[in-house]
PQR file with spaces between the fields and no chain letter, atoms N, CA, C, O and H, PARSE charges and radii, in Angstrom:
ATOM       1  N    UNK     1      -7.887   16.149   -4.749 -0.4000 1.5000
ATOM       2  CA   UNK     1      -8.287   14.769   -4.786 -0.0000 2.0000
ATOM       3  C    UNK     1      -7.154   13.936   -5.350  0.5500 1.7000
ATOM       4  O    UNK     1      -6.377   14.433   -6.164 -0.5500 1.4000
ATOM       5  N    UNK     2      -7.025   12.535   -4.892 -0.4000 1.5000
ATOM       6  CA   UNK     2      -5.960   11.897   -4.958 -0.0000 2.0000
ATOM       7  C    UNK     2      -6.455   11.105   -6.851  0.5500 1.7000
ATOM       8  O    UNK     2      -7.614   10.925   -7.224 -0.5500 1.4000
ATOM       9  H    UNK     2      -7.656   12.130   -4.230  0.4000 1.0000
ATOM      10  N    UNK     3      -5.937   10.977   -7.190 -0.4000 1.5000
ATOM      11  CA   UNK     3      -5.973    9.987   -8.282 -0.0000 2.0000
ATOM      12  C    UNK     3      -5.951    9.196   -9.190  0.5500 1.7000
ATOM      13  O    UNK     3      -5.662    9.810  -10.217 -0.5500 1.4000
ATOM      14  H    UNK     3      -4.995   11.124   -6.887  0.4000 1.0000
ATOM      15  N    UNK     4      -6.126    7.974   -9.411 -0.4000 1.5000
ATOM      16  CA   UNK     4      -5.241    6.968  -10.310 -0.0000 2.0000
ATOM      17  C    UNK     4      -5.000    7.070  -12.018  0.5500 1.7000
ATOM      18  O    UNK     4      -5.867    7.723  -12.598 -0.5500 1.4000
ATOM      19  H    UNK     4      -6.361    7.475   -8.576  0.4000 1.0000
ATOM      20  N    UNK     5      -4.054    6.566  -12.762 -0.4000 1.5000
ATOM      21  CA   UNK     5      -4.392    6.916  -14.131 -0.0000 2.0000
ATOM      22  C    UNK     5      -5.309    6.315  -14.785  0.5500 1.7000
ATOM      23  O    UNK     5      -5.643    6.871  -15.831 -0.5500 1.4000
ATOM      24  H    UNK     5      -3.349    6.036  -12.291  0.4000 1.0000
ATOM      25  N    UNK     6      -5.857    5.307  -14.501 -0.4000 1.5000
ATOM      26  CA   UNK     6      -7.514    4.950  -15.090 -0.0000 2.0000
ATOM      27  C    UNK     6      -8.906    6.079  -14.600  0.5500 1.7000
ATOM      28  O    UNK     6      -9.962    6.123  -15.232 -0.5500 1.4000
ATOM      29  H    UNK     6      -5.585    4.855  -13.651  0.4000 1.0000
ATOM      30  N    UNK     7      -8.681    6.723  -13.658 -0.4000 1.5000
ATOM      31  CA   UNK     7      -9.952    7.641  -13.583 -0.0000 2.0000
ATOM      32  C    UNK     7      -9.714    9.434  -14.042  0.5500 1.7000
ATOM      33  O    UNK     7     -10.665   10.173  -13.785 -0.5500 1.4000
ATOM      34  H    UNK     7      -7.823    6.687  -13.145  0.4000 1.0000
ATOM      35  N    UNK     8      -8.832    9.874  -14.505 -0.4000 1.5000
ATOM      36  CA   UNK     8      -8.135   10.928  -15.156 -0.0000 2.0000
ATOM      37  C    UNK     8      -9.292   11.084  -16.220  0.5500 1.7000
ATOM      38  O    UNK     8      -9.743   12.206  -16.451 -0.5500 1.4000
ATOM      39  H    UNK     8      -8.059    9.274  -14.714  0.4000 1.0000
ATOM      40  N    UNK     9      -9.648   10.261  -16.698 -0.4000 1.5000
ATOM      41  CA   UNK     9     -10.812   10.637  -17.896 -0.0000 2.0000
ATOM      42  C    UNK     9     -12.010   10.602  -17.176  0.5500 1.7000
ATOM      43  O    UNK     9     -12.869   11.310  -17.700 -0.5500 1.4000
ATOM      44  H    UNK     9      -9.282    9.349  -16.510  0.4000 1.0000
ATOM      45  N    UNK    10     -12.425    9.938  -16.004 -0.4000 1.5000
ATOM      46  CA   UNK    10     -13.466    9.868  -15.717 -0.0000 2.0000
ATOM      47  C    UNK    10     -13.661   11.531  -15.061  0.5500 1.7000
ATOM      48  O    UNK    10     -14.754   12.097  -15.034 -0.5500 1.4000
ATOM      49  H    UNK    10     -11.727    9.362  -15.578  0.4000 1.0000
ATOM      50  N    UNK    11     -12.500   12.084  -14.608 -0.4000 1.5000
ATOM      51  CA   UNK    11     -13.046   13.197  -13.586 -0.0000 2.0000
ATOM      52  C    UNK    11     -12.986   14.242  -15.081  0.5500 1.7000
ATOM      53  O    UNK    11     -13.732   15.196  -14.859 -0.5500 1.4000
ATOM      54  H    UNK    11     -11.612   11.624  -14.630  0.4000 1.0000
ATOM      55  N    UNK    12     -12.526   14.333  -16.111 -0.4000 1.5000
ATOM      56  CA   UNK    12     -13.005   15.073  -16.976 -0.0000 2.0000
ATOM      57  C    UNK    12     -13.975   15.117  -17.470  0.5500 1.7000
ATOM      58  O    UNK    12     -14.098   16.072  -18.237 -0.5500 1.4000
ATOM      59  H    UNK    12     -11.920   13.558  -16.292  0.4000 1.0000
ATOM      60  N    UNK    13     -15.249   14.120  -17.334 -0.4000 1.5000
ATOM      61  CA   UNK    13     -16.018   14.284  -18.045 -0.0000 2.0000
ATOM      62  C    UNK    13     -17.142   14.715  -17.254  0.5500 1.7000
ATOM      63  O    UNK    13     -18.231   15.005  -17.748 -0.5500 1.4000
ATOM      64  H    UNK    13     -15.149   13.344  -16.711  0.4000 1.0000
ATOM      65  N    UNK    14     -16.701   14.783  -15.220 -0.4000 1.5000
ATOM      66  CA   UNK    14     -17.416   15.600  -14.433 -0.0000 2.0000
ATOM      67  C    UNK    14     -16.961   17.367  -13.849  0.5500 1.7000
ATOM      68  O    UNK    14     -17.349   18.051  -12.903 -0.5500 1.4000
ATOM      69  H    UNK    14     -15.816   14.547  -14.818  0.4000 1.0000
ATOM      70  N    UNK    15     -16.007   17.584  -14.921 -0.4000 1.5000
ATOM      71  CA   UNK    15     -15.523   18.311  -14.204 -0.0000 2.0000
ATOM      72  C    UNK    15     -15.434   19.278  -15.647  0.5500 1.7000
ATOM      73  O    UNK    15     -15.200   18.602  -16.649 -0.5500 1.4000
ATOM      74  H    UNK    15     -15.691   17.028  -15.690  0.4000 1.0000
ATOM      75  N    UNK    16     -15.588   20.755  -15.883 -0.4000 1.5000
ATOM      76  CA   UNK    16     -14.981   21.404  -16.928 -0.0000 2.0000
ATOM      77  C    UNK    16     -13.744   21.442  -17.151  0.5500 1.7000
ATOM      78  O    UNK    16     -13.289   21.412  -18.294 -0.5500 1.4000
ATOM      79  H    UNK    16     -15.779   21.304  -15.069  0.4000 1.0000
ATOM      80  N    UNK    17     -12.676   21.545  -15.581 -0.4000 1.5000
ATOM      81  CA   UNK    17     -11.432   21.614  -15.909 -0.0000 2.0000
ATOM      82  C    UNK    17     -10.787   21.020  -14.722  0.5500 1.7000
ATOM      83  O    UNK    17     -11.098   21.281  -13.560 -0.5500 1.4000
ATOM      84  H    UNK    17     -13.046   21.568  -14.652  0.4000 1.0000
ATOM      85  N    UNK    18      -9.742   20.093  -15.152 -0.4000 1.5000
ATOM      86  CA   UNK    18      -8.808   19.519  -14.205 -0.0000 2.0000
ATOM      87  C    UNK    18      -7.489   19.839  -14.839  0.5500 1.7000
ATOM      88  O    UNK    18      -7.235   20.472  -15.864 -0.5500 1.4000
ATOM      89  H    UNK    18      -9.489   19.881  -16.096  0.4000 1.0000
ATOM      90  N    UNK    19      -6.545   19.113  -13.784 -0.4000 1.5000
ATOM      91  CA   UNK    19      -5.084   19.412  -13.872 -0.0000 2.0000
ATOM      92  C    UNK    19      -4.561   19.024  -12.904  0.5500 1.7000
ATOM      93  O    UNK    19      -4.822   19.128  -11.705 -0.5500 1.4000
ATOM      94  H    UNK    19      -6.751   18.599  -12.951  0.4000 1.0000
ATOM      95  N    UNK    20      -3.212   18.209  -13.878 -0.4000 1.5000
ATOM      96  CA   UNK    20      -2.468   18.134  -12.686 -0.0000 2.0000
ATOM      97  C    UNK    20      -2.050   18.855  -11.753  0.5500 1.7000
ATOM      98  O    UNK    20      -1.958   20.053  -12.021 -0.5500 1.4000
ATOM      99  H    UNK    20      -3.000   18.124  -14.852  0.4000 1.0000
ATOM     100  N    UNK    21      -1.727   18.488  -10.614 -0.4000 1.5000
ATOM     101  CA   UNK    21      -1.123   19.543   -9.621 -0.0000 2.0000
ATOM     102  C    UNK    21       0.423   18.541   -9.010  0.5500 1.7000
ATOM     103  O    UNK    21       1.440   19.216   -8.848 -0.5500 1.4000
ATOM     104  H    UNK    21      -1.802   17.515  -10.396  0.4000 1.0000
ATOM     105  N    UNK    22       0.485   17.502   -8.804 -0.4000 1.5000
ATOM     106  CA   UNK    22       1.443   16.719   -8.423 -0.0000 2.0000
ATOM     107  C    UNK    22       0.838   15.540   -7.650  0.5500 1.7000
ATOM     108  O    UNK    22      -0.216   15.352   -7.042 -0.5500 1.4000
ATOM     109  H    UNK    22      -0.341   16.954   -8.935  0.4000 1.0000
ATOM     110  N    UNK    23       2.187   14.663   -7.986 -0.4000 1.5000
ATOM     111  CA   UNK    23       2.080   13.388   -7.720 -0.0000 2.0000
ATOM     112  C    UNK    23       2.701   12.997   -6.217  0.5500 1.7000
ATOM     113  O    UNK    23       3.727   13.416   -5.681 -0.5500 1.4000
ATOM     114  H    UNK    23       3.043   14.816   -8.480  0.4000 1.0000
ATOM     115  N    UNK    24       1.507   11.846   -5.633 -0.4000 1.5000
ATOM     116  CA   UNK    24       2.345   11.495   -4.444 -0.0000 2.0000
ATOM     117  C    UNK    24       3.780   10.574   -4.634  0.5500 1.7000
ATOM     118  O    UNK    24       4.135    9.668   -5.389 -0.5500 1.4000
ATOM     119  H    UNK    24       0.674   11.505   -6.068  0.4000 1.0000
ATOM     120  N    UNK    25       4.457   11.420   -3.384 -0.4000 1.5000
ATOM     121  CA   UNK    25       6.018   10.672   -2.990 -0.0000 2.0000
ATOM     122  C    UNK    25       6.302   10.304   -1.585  0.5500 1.7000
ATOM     123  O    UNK    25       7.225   10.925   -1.059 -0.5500 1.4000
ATOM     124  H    UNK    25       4.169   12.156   -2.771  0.4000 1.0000
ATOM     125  N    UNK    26       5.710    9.449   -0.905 -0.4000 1.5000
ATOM     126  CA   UNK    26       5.993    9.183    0.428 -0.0000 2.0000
ATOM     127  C    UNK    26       7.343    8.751    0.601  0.5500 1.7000
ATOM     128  O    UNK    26       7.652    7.852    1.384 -0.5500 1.4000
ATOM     129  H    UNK    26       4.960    8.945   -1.333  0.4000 1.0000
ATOM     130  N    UNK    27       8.237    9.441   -0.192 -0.4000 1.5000
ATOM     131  CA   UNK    27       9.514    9.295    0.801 -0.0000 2.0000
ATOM     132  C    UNK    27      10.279    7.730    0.883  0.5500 1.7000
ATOM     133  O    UNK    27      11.473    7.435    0.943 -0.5500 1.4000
ATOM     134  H    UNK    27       7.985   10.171   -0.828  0.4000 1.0000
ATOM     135  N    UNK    28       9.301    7.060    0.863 -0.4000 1.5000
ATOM     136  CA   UNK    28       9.908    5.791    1.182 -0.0000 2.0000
ATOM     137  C    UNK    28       9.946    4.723    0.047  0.5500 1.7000
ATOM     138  O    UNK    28       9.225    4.958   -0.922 -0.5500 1.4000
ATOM     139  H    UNK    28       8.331    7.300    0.814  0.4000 1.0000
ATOM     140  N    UNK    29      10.939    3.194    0.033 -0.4000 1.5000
ATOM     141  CA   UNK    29      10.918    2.779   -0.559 -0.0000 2.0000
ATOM     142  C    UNK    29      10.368    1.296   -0.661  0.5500 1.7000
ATOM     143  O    UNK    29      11.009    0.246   -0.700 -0.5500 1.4000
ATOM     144  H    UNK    29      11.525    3.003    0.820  0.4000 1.0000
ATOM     145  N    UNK    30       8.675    1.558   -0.702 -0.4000 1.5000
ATOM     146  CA   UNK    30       7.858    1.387   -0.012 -0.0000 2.0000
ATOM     147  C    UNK    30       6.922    1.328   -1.607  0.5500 1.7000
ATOM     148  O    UNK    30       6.571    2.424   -2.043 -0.5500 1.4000
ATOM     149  H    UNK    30       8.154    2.411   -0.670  0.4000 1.0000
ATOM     150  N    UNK    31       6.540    0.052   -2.436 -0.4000 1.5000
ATOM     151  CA   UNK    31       5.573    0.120   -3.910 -0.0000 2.0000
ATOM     152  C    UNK    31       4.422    0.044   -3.033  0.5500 1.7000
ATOM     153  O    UNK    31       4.200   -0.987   -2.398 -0.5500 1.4000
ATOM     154  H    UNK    31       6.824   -0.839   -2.081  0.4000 1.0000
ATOM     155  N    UNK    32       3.533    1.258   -2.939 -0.4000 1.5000
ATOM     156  CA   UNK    32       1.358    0.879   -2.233 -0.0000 2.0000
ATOM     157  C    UNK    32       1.260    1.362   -3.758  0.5500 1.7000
ATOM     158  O    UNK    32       2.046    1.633   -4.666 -0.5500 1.4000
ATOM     159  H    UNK    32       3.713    2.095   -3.455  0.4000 1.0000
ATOM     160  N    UNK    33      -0.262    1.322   -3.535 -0.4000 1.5000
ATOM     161  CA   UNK    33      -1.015    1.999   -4.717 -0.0000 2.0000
ATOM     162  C    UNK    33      -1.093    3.681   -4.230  0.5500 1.7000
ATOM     163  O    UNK    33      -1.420    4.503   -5.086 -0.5500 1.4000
ATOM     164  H    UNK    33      -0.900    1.103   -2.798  0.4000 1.0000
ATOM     165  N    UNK    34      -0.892    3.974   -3.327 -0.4000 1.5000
ATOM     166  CA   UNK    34      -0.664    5.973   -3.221 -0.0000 2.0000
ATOM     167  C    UNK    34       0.613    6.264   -3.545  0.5500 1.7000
ATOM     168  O    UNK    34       0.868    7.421   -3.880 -0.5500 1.4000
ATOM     169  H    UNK    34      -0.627    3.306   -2.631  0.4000 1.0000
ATOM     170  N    UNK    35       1.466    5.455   -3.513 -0.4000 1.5000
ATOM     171  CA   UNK    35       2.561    5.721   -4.349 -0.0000 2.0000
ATOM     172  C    UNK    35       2.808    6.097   -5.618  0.5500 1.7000
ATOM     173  O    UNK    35       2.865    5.143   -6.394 -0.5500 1.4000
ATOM     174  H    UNK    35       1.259    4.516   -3.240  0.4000 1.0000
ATOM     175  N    UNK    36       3.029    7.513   -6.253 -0.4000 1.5000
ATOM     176  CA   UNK    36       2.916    8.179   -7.390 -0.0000 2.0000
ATOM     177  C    UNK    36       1.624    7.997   -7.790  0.5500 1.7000
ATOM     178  O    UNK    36       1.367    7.615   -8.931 -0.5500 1.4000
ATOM     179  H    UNK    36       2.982    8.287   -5.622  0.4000 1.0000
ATOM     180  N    UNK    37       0.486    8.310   -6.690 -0.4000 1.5000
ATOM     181  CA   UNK    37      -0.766    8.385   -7.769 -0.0000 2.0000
ATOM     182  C    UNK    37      -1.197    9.820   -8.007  0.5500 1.7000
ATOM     183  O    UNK    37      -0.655   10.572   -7.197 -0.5500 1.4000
ATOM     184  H    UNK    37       0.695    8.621   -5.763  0.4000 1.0000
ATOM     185  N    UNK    38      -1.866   10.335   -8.720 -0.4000 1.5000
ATOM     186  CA   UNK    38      -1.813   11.340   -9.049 -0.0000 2.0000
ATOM     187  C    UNK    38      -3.248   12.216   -8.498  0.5500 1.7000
ATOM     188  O    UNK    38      -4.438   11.899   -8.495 -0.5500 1.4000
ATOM     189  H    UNK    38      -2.307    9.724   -9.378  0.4000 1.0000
ATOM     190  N    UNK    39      -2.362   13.724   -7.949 -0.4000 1.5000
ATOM     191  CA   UNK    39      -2.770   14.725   -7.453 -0.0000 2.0000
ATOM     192  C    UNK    39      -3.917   15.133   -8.626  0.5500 1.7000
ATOM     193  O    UNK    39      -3.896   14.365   -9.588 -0.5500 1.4000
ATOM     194  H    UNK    39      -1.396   13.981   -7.952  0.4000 1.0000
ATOM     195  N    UNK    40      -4.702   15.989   -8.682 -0.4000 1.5000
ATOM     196  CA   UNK    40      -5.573   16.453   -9.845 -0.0000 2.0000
ATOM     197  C    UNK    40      -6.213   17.590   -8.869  0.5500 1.7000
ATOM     198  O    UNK    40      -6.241   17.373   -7.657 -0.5500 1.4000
ATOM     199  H    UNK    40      -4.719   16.612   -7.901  0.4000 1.0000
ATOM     200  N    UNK    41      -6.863   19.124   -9.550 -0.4000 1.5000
ATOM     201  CA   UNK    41      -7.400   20.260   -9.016 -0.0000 2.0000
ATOM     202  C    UNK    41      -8.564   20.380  -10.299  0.5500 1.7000
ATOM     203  O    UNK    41      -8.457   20.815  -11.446 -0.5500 1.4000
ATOM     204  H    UNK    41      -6.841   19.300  -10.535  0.4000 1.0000
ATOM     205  N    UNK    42      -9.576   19.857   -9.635 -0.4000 1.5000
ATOM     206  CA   UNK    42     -10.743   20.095  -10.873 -0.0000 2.0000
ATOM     207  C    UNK    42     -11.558   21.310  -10.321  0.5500 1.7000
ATOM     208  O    UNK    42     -11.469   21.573   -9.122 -0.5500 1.4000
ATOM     209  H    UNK    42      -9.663   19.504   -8.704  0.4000 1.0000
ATOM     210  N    UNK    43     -12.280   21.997  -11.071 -0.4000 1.5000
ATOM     211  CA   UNK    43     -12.861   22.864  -10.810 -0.0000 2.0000
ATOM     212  C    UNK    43     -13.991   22.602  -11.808  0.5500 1.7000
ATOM     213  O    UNK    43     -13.859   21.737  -12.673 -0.5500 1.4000
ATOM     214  H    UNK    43     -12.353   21.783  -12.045  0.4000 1.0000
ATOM     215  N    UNK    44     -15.323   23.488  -11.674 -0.4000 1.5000
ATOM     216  CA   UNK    44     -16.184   23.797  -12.294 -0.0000 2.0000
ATOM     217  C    UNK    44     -16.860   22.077  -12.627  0.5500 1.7000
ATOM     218  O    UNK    44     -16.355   21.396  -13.520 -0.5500 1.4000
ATOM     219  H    UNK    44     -15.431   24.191  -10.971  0.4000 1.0000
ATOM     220  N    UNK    45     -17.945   21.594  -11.840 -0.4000 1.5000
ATOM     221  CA   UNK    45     -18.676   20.515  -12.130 -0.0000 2.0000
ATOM     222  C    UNK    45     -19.408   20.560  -13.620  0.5500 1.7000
ATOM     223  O    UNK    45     -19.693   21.511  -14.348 -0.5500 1.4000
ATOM     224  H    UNK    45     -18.355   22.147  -11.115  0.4000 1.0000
ATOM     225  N    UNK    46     -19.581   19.200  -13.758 -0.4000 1.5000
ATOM     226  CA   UNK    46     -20.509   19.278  -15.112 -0.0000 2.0000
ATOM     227  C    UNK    46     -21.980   19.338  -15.176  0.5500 1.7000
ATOM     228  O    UNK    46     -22.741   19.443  -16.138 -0.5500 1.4000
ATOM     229  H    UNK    46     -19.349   18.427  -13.167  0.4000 1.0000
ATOM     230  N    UNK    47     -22.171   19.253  -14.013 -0.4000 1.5000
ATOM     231  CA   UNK    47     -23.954   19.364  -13.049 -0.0000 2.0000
ATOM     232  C    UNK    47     -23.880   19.848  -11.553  0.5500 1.7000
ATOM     233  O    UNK    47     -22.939   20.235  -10.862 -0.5500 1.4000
ATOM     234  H    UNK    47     -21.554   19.168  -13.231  0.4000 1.0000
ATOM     235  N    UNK    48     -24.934   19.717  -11.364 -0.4000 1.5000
ATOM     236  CA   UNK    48     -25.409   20.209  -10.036 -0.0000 2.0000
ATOM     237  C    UNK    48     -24.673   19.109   -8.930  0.5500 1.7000
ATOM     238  O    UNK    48     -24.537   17.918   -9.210 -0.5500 1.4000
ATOM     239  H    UNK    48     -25.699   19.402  -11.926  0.4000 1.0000
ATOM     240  N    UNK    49     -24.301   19.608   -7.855 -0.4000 1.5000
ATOM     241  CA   UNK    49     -23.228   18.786   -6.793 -0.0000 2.0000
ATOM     242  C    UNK    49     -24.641   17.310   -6.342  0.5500 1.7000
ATOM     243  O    UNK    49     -24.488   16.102   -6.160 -0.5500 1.4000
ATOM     244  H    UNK    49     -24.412   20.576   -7.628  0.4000 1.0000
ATOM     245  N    UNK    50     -25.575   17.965   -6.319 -0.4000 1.5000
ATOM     246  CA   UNK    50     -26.320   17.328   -5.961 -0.0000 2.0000
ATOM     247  C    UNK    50     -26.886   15.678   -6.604  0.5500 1.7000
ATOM     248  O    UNK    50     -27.325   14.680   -6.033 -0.5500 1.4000
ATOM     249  H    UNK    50     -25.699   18.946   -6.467  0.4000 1.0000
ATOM     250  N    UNK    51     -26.642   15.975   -7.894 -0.4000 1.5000
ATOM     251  CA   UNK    51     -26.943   14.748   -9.019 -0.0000 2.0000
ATOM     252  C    UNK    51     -25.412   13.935   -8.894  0.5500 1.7000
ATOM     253  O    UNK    51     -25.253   12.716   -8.943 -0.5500 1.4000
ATOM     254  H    UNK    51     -26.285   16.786   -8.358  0.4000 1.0000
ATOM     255  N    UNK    52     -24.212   15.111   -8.699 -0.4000 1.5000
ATOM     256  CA   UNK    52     -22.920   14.482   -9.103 -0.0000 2.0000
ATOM     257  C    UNK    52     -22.084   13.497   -7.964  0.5500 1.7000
ATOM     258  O    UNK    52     -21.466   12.436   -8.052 -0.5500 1.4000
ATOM     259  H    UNK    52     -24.340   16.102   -8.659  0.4000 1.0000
ATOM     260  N    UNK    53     -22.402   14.412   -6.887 -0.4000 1.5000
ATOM     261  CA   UNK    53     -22.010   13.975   -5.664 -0.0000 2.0000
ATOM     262  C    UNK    53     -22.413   11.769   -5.583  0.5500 1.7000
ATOM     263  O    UNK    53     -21.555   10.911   -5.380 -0.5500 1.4000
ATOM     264  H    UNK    53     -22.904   15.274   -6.815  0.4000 1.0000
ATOM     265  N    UNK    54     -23.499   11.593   -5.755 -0.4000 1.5000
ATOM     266  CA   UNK    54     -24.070   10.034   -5.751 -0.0000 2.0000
ATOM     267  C    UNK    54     -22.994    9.648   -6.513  0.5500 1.7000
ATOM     268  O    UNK    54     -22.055    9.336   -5.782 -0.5500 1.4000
ATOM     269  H    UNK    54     -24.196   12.290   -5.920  0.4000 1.0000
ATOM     270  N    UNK    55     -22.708    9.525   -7.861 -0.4000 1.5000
ATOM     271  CA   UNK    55     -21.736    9.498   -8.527 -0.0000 2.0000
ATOM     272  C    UNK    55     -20.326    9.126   -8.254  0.5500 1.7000
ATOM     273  O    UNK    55     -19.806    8.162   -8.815 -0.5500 1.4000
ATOM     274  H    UNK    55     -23.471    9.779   -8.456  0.4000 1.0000
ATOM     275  N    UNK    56     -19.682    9.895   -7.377 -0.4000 1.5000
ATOM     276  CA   UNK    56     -18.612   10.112   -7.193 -0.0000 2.0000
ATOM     277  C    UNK    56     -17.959   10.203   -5.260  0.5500 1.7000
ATOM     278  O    UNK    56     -16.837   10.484   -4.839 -0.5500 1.4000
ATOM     279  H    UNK    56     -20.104   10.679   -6.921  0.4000 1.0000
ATOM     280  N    UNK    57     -18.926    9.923   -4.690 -0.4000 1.5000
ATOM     281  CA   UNK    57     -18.291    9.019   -3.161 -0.0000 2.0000
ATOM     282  C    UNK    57     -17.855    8.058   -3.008  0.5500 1.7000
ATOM     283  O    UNK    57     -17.020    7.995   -2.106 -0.5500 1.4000
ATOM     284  H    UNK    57     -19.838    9.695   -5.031  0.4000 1.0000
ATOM     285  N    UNK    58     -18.145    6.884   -3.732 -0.4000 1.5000
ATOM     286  CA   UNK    58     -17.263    5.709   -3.450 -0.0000 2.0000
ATOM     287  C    UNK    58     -16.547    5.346   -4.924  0.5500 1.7000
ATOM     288  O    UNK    58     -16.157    4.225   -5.248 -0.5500 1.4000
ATOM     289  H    UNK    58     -18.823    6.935   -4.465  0.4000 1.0000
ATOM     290  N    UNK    59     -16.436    6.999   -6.030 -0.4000 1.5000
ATOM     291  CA   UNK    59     -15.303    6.433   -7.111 -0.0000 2.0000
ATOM     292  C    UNK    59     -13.874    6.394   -6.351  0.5500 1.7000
ATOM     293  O    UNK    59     -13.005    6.841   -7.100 -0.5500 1.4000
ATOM     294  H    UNK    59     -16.753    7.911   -5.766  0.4000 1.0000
ATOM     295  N    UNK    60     -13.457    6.066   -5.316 -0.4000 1.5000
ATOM     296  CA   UNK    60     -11.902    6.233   -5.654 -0.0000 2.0000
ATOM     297  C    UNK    60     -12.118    4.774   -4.484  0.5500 1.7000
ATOM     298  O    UNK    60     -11.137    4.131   -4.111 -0.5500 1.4000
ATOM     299  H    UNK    60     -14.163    5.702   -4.709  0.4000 1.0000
């Protein structure tokens, strides 16, 4: 999942464990907002996908 440095705390507090994995670099010299936003590999939810999922479809 792609993601910004204001929601880094939010996916910790759905997630047991995240981490970085790397940041986007499209190459170009080119300022968007996917530019260096940050990669993250969370694993292990803090509830059932089912309660969490509502939650978290239109966070990004």
């Amino acid at each position: 999942m792609v993601v910004r440095e204001g929601e880094v705390a939010a996916r910790a507090r759905n997630f047991l464990d995240c981490r970085l994995v790397t940041r986007v670099d499209h190459g170009r010299d080119v300022d968007n907002e996917e530019q260096h936003a940050i990669v993250e590999l969370c694993a292990g939810p803090a509830e059932p996908w089912s309660r969490l999922w509502p939650k978290l479809r239109h966070f990004y």
